[in-house]
Each structure stands twice: as structure tokens, then as C-alpha cells.
N, C-alpha and C positions, 0 to 999 in steps of 0.2 A: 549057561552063564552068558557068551554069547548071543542068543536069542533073545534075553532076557536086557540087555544093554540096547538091542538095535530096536525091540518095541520101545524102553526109554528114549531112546532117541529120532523117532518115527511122532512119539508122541510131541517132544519139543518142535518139532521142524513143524508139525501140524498146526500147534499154537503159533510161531510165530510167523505162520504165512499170514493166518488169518487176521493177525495184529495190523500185516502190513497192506491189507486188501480193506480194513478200516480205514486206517490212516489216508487213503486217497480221499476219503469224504471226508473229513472229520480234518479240521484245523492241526498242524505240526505241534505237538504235545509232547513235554517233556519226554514221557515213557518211552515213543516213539525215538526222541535223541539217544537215549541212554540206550535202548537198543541198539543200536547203529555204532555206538562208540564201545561198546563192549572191547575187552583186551586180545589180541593176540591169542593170548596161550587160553582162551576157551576153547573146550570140546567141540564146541559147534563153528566157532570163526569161521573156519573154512566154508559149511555150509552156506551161514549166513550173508560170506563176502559174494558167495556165484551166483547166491538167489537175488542179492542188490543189485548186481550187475544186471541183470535181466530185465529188472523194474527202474533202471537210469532215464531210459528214453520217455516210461508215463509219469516220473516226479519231478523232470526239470520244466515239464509246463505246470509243475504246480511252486517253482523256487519262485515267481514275481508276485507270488499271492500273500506269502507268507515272509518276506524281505531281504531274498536274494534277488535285489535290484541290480549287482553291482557284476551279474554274469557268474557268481560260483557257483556251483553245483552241493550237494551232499554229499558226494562222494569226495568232495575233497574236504570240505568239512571231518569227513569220518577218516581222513588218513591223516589228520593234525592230532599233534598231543593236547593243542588247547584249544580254544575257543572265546572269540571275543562275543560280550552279550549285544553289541552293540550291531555286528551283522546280521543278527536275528533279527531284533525287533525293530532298528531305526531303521529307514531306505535312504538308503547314502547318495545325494547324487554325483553324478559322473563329474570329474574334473572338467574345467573350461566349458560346461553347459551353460547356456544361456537362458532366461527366466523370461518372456514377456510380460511386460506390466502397461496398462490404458490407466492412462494419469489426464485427469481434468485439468486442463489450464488456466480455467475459472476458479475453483474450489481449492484446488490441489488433491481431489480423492482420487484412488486406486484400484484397480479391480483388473481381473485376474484376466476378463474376457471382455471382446469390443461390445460394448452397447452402442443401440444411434441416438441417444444423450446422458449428460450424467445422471447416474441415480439420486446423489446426492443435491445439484443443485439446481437439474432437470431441462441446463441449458443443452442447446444443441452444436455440432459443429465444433467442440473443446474438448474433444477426447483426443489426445497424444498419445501413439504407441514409441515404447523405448527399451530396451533389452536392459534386465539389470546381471550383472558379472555376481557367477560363484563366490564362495568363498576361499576359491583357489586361485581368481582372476582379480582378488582385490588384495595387494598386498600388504597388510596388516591390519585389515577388515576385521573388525570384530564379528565372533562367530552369530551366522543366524540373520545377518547382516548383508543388503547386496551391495549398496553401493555406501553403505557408513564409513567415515574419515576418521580416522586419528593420527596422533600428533607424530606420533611414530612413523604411519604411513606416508604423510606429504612433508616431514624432515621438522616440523615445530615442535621438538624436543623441549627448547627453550621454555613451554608453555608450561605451568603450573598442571601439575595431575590434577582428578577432582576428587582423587583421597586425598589429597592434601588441604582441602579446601573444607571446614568445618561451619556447625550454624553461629553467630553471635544473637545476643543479646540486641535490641532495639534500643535500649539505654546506652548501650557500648558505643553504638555506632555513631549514633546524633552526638555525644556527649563531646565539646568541646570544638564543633565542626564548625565554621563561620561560613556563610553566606559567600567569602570567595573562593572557599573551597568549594561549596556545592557547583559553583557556575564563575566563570570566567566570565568579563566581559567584554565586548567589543565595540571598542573607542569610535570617533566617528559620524556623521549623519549616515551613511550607512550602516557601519558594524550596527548602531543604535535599530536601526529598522530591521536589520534581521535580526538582532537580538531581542525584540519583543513579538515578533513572530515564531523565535523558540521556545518564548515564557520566559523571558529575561535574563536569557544569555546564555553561554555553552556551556553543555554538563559536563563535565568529565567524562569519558569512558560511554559515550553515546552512539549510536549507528542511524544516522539520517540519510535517508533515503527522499531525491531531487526530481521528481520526474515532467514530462513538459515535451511541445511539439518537436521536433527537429528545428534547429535555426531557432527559439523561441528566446534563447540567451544563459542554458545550462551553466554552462561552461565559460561563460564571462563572470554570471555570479562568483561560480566557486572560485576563479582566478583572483579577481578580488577582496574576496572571504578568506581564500588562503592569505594573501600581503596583507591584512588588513590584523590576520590571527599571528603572523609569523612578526610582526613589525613592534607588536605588544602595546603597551600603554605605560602610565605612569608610574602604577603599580606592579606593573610585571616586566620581567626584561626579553630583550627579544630569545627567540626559542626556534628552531627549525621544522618547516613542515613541508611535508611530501605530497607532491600531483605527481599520482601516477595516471597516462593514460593511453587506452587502450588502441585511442583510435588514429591519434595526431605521434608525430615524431616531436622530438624535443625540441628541434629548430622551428616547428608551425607555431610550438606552444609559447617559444619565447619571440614571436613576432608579433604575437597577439599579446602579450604584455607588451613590447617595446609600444605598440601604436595606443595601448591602455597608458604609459608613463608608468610600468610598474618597474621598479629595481631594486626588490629586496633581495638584500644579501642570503640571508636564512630561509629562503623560496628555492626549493631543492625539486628535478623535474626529473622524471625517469617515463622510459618507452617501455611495458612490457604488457604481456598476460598471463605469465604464469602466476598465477597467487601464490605457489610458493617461493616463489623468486624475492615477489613482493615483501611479502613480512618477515624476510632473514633478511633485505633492506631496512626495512622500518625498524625493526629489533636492534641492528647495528647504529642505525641514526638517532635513536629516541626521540622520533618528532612529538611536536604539541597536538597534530594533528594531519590524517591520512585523508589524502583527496583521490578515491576513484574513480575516472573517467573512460567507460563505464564501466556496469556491473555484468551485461551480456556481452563482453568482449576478453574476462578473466576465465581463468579454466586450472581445474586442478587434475595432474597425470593420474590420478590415480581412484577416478570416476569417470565413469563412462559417460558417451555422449560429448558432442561437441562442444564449445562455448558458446553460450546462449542458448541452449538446453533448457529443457529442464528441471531432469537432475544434476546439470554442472549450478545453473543460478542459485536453484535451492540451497545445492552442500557450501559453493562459494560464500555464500549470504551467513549462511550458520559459520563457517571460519571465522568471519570479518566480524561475526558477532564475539564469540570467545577471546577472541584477540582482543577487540574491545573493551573488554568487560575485564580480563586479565592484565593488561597492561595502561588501564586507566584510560587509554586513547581514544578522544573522540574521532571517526570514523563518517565521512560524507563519502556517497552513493551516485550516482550518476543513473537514472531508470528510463529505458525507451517506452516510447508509450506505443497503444496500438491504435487503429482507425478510430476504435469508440472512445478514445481517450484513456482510458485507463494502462496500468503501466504495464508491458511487456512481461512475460515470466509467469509462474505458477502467483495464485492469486495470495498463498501462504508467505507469500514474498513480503508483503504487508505486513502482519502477522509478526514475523520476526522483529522488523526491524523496530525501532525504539520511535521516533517521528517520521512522519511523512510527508513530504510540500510539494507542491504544486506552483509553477511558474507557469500564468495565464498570461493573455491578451492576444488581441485581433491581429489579423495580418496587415493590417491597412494601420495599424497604431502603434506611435511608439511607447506607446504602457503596458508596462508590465504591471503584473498581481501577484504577490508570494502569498500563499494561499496556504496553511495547516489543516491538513484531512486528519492526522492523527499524531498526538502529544503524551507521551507519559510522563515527562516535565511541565506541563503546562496547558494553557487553555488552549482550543480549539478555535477562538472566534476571533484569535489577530490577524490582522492583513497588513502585508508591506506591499506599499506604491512606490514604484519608478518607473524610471524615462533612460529609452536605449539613447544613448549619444556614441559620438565618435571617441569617445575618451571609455564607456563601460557605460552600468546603470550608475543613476544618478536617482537619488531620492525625492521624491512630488513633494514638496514642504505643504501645497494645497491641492488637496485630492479632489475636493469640489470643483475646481477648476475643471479638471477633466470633461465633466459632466456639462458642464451653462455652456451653453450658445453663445458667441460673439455677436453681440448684438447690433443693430445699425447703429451707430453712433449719433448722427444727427436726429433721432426720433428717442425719445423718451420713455417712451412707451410703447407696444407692440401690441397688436392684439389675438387672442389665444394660445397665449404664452403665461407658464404657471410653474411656480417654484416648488420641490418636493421633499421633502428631507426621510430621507432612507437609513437603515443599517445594515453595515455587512460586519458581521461580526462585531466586534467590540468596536467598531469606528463610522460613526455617520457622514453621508454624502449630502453634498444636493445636487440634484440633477432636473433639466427643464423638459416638463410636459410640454408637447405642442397638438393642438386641436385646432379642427378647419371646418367651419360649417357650411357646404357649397347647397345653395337650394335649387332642385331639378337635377340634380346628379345622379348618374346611370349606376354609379358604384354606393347601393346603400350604406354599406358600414366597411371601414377597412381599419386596420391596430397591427403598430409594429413596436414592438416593445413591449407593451402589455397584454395580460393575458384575454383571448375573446372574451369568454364568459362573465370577467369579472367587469369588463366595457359593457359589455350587453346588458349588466348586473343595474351598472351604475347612469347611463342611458334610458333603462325603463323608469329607476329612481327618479330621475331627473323630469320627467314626461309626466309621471302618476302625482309622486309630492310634491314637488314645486311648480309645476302648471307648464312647464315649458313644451311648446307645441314645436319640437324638432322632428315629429316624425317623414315630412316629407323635405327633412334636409339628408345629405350626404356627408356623415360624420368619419374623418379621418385623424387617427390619435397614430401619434408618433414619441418616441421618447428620443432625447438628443444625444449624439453620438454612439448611436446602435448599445444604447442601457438596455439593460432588462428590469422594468420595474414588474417582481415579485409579491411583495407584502403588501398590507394592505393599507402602510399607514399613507400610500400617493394617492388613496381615491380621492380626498379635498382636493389635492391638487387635478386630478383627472377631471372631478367637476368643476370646478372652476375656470379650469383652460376649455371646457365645452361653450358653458356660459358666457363665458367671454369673447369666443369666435363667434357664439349664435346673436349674442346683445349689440355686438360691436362695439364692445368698450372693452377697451386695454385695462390693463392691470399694472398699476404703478411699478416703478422698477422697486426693488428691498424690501418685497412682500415675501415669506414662506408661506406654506401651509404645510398643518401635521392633522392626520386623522383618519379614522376608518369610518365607509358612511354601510349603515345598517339598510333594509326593506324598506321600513318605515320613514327613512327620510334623516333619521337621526347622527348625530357626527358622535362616536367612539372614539374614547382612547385607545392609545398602544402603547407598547414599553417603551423604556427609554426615552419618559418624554423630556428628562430634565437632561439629559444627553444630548440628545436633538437640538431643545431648544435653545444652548450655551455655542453651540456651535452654529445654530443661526447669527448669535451676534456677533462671536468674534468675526465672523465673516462680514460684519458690516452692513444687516441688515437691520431694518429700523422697523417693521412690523412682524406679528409673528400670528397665523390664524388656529387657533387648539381648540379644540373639545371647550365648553363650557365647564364642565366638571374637573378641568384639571387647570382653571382659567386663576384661581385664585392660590394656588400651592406654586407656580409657576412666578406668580408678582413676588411674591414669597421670596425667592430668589433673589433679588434686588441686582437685576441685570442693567444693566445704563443701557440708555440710548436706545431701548428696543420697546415697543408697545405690544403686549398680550392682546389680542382680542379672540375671547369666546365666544361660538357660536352653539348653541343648542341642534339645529339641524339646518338641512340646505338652503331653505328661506330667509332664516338669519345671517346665509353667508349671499346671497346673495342681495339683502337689503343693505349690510356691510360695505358689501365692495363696490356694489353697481349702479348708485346712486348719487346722483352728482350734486 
């Protein structure tokens, strides 16, 4: 009987060596656990426990294969009554490990390893490396999550959940809404200018984002944009708003009102950069509207990286956005730009936010340009014009002004000098071509302001279709106060200011011209001719040169005081004008 038990038992020990002399090839398989976890009070335990002991040292180079990442071994696995599934099959990582991530600061894409450009948008030189924090390093990080914000984690409890938040009806929403619900206005020859550069005044519950040179005048606007929003109008009473900012103490910011004349009461100024700081202010103040100054100088504890970052801009930016959007409050942005002009920060920065403006102009001028790159309120192609003074901006009442030359006074007439009528966006200029025809000059062709090609274009025109023998002249086009004429509706004027330096005949003062000239010698329309041409006259000029084809829809018009003349192509313009 004995003999008969130790062959039984000779036989089991032989199966499950061999069980376990598989299992080193062969993937961690059920069978394999259940062996291992066998009870105690079996006939063989003993056995099976000395023979595991033996084989410890060749299956812990096999625990990182199969998802004891986390340092257990099997042997303690097999001395637990239970077993979680999740140390099998997930690989857990280590507490307070850190994750690198190469983030485009073009694009905003991610990628696990450095390349030397992005894949996505294949520039070079905008790859940022940045560690993202566990989910043990982000304090109430949603799981799966490295560096994601909630409300919980940076203390905005205050904030509406987004279970709470259900779909309506499109009928529900518009139903009963008026026009000064959708948009506040703002009163004013200013408020009036930025308000049609936002598409007709403030949304509610907006995130505009301001970006512009250093010194360019950020930060005057919104100073004024804030007194101008907190001060109200007829229709609304006054209401309290917040400039936070990042960079100036409280005492710079009210020096810079005091020499603006600003003293509204309801103009509330606070120094910080914590963002959570910020919005349990704002929450406790219910202003009309948040001013921050800036966006790379705020930071939330509980994302990694520094302020201006980023991943602090990005996560900041998405706050500033749900706050927004929850609390109905519109939300202005302060954005540093970088050498190529575009604004500091991940390029998703755009993206986000709801509008985005641009404050231009030159160093040598005191014009400014509010410029709309992107509107989901409105159009894209308004422009606000002002003028830096010692008091803030002040609004251009005539933009064309900017543009014409101060003329001699005692002459009447000048010659190669020619009036242009352009559009930037929804709003027409005019601005003065000058051309100089020097004969025996060393420098055959020179153009500042307009494009070579399209001089080179309109020069050969001039030579082949209309006969004019300029080629052993030295032609110099220049546009007045460093313009850039673009389109194409300045070529009448380009050729006419040639013609007229080459002819030596001036061109009356109160002349425009509008049109595009073809190959063939021909004058083309452009858009917006009845645009152009109205603002020819309010501006007080008395002749107007157009396409022939748009000669009679233009009479049509019954504009006072201003004379249409059409020309068919260059010959007609200049039998027109150059014959005495």
C-alpha cells in the first residue's frame, strides 16, 4: 500500500514539474496560477512549496513580462488568500514617476519621443520637452490623466458640474432672447470702435484673447475698455469689473489711469497669478467683466511647469474658458507675441479661445490698428483705427487721413502723385501712390510698398499698350507713409502716378482712381466698387476714375458733387487726364 501511494505520488510530482518547465516559455496562464494557489491542506503542498522555492530566482525575470511591474514577485502572490485582477494584467506605474512628453508649440501635438521637427506640422525648432505628473502627483486628477484640472483640484467647487448641465432645444434658447441680451454695448466714440471690431458689441460669457508687440498699447486699451464697460450706458447701470494683472502692482496700474483721467468707482484692480486666487475674487465680486494682464504670467498649483508654460497656458486658458461660459462672464486675455509675430504659447491657444485681435502699427507712428484674426460672434474683416495720445487711444474719425501726403500748399498740383482707394476689411482707405521717372539713372527700377512683380507687371503694360517709351528711364514707386499696397484694385492708380512723373503733368488735386489693369492693357473691376466710390466723395473729392463697365451702375448712385469717369483701358486713361 505504501509503494503503491509513493508511485501515485512520484507520478504527480513528475507532471507538475513538467507543467512548470513549460510555463517559462509559454505566457502566465490560468492553470499555471491555480497551481500555485492550491490549499494548504493538499497532499502535495509541501512538495510543491520547496520545488517553487527553487524556480523563484528563473520566474522573477519573467514578473516584468507578464505585469508585475510594480516589484511583487509570485511567491507572494501565492501566500495571499486573494488576488487582485488588476496586478495581473494592468502595469501600474510607480508613484511620483514622471512621464516625458515633446509638445509642438506651433500645432500643439505630442509625441512620446524627440524628433528634429513636428510630424504634424513639419516645422522645425518647436518641439518643447515637459514632464507630465502621475496620477498620484496631480491632486484630484482625473484618472488616465497627467496634468487635467478639476474643479475639485484647484478649489472651483463654486462651478456648475457637467452632469448637471443638460442639451436644450434651439427653439428654447433663442425664444424670447433680445439683441441686448445677446451683446451689451459700449457707449462712446471708442466703446463704438471696439464694439464693431467684435461684430457689434460684447457677448456675454466670451473669452477674447489681445495680442500685440510689447509697448504697442495692450494694456491701455483694456484700461479703458474696462472704465468704459464698468461706467455703463443709458441703458445699463453701472456694474463692477476686475483688471487683474500679472505684471504691474496696483499702484503702477492706478498711475496709468490717473495720467489716462480714468476714476471709476466700479474699476476694481488686484496684483496676482494665482488663477485660483483669481476666480474665488471674481466669484465673490460678480463682475461684468474679467481683465487679465496677462495670460503667461497666471499659473495653477496643481499643473505642472511654470507660468508661461505650456502646459500651465493651455490648462489656464481652458479655466478661463469654463468660468466664462458658466458664469456668463466675458473674459479679455492679454497674449505675448513672439519674434514672428504670432502669440506666445501653444498654437491651440487660438483654438480655444472665442475671438482673437491684434493691435498693429509701426514704431515710428502713432496709429494703431485693432485687427480681428478670429470671431465666432462675428465678422472677420472690421478694423478699429486710433491714435496713441497722452490721455490713451483716441479714435481716427478719418482713417484716410493716415495715408495722403501733406501736400505743398502753395502748388496745386504735384506731379507723380496719384490717389488709391483700397479695402482692409469691411472699411476703405485712400492712400497716395508716388512715382518718379529719372532719365540715365543707375538704379533701373526700385518699389517700396508695392509688390515687385506686380510693378514689373504693370510697367511692361505701360511700354507694350500704351506706347510709353520709359524703358531707359529710372522708375521709383513708393506708397506714402510706409502702406503696403496689396490688391490690385491701386494698379490705375500705380499707372497713372508712372504716367504722370514720365509726361510731366500733375494730376489735379480730388482725383481717385479705382481698378485693376489686365495684360492686355484693359482696366477691370474689383469688389466693392460702390463702397469705395461713396467714400471717395464723402471725403470731398470731385472726380472718380472706374472701369468703364461699372461707369454707369455707379451714376446710378446719384452721388453729388463727384464726376464718374470711365475708362475702357490705359489709353483712355491717359487721353482722360493728360491732355490739356
Amino acid at each position: 500500500m505504501l509503494i503503491a501511494d509513493m508511485r501515485c505520488f512520484r507520478c504527480f510530482y513528475t507532471r507538475a514539474h513538467s507543467l512548470l518547465l513549460q510555463s517559462s516559455t509559454i505566457p502566465y496562464s490560468p492553470i499555471r496560477l491555480h497551481l500555485r494557489r492550491l490549499s494548504s491542506s493538499s497532499p502535495v503542498s509541501s512538495v510543491f512549496d520547496s520545488f517553487s522555492d527553487q524556480n523563484d530566482a528563473s520566474s522573477s525575470k519573467e514578473d516584468s513580462k507578464i505585469g508585475f511591474s510594480d516589484g511583487k514577485s509570485r511567491k507572494a502572490i501565492s501566500n495571499t488568500k486573494g488576488w487582485d485582477p488588476g496586478e495581473v494584467v494592468m502595469n501600474k506605474t510607480k508613484k511620483g514617476k514622471l512621464k516625458t512628453v515633446w509638445v509642438c508649440e506651433s500645432c500643439g501635438n505630442s509625441d512620446g519621443q524627440w524628433w528634429g521637427s513636428c510630424r504634424s506640422c513639419h516645422k522645425v525648432g518647436t518641439i518643447k520637452r515637459f514632464s507630465e505628473g502621475s496620477e498620484a502627483s496631480v491632486s484630484g486628477g482625473s484618472k488616465g490623466t497627467s496634468f487635467g484640472v478639476t474643479e475639485g483640484s484647484t478649489g472651483l467647487s463654486w462651478l456648475p458640474e457637467q452632469a448637471m448641465v443638460q442639451p436644450h432645444r434651439l427653439t428654447d434658447v433663442i425664444h424670447g432672447i433680445t439683441q441686448q441680451q445677446w451683446r451689451f454695448s459700449l457707449p462712446g466714440h471708442f466703446g463704438n470702435e471696439v464694439a464693431r471690431v467684435l461684430g457689434g458689441g460684447l457677448a456675454p460669457g466670451s473669452l477674447i484673447l489681445i495680442g500685440g508687440d510689447p509697448g504697442i498699447g495692450k494694456s491701455t486699451l483694456l484700461l479703458q475698455l474696462a472704465s468704459i464697460i464698468a461706467e455703463g450706458s443709458e441703458l445699463v447701470e453701472q456694474a463692477p469689473v476686475l483688471y487683474i494683472s500679472g505684471e504691474e502692482s496696483v499702484e503702477q496700474i492706478g498711475s496709468r489711469a490717473d495720467r489716462m483721467k480714468i476714476q471709476t468707482e466700479e474699476l476694481y484692480l488686484f496684483s496676482s497669478s494665482d488663477l485660483q486666487d483669481i476666480l474665488n475674487k471674481a466669484h465673490r465680486l460678480s463682475p461684468r467683466a474679467l481683465i487679465i494682464d496677462s495670460i503667461q504670467t497666471v499659473y495653477l498649483k496643481d499643473v505642472t511647469g511654470s507660468a508661461g508654460g505650456l502646459t500651465q497656458v493651455k490648462e489656464c486658458t481652458s479655466t478661463l474658458l469654463r468660468f466664462a461660459k458658466k458664469s456668463n462672464v466675458p473674459v479679455f486675455l492679454v497674449g505675448h507675441v513672439t519674434k514672428a509675430g504670432d502669440i506666445a504659447g501653444p498654437r491651440v491657444l487660438e483654438h480655444i479661445v472665442d475671438v482673437v485681435l491684434y493691435l498693429e502699427g509701426e514704431e515710428s507712428s502713432a496709429y494703431r490698428l485693432l485687427r480681428s484674426v478670429k470671431n465666432r460672434f462675428g465678422s472677420t474683416d472690421e478694423l478699429g483705427v486710433f491714435e496713441m495720445s497722452n490721455s490713451g487711444l483716441e479714435v481716427v474719425s478719418n482713417p484716410s487721413a493716415i495715408y495722403l501726403s501733406q501736400q505743398n500748399p502753395d502748388s496745386d498740383v504735384l506731379a507723380g502723385l496719384a490717389v488709391a482707394v483700397v479695402m482692409d476689411g469691411s472699411r476703405s482707405f485712400l492712400i497716395e501712390v508716388q512715382a518718379l521717372c529719372s532719365p540715365g539713372s543707375t538704379v533701373s527700377r526700385h518699389v517700396n510698398g508695392v509688390q515687385a512683380s506686380r510693378a514689373d507687371m504693370i510697367i511692361a503694360v505701360l511700354m507694350k499698350q500704351a506706347g510709353l517709351r520709359i524703358q531707359e528711364n529710372g522708375i521709383f514707386l513708393n506708397v506714402a507713409n510706409g502702406m503696403a499696397l496689396s490688391e490690385t484694385a491701386g494698379d490705375l492708380a500705380i499707372a497713372a502716378a508712372i504716367c504722370s512723373s514720365f509726361l510731366e503733368f500733375p494730376i489735379p488735386h480730388g482725383v481717385a482712381f479705382i481698378g485693376e489693369i489686365g495684360l492686355g492693357g484693359e482696366v477691370r473691376t474689383v469688389p466693392r466698387m460702390e463702397k469705395r466710390v461713396s467714400t471717395v466723395a464723402k471725403l470731398g473729392f470731385n472726380k472718380c476714375v472706374v472701369p468703364k463697365s461699372v461707369e454707369s451702375s455707379l451714376k446710378a448712385l446719384d452721388l453729388k458733387d463727384i464726376e464718374i469717369i470711365g475708362c475702357k483701358n490705359l489709353k483712355e486713361l491717359i487721353n482722360a487726364m493728360f491732355r490739356g
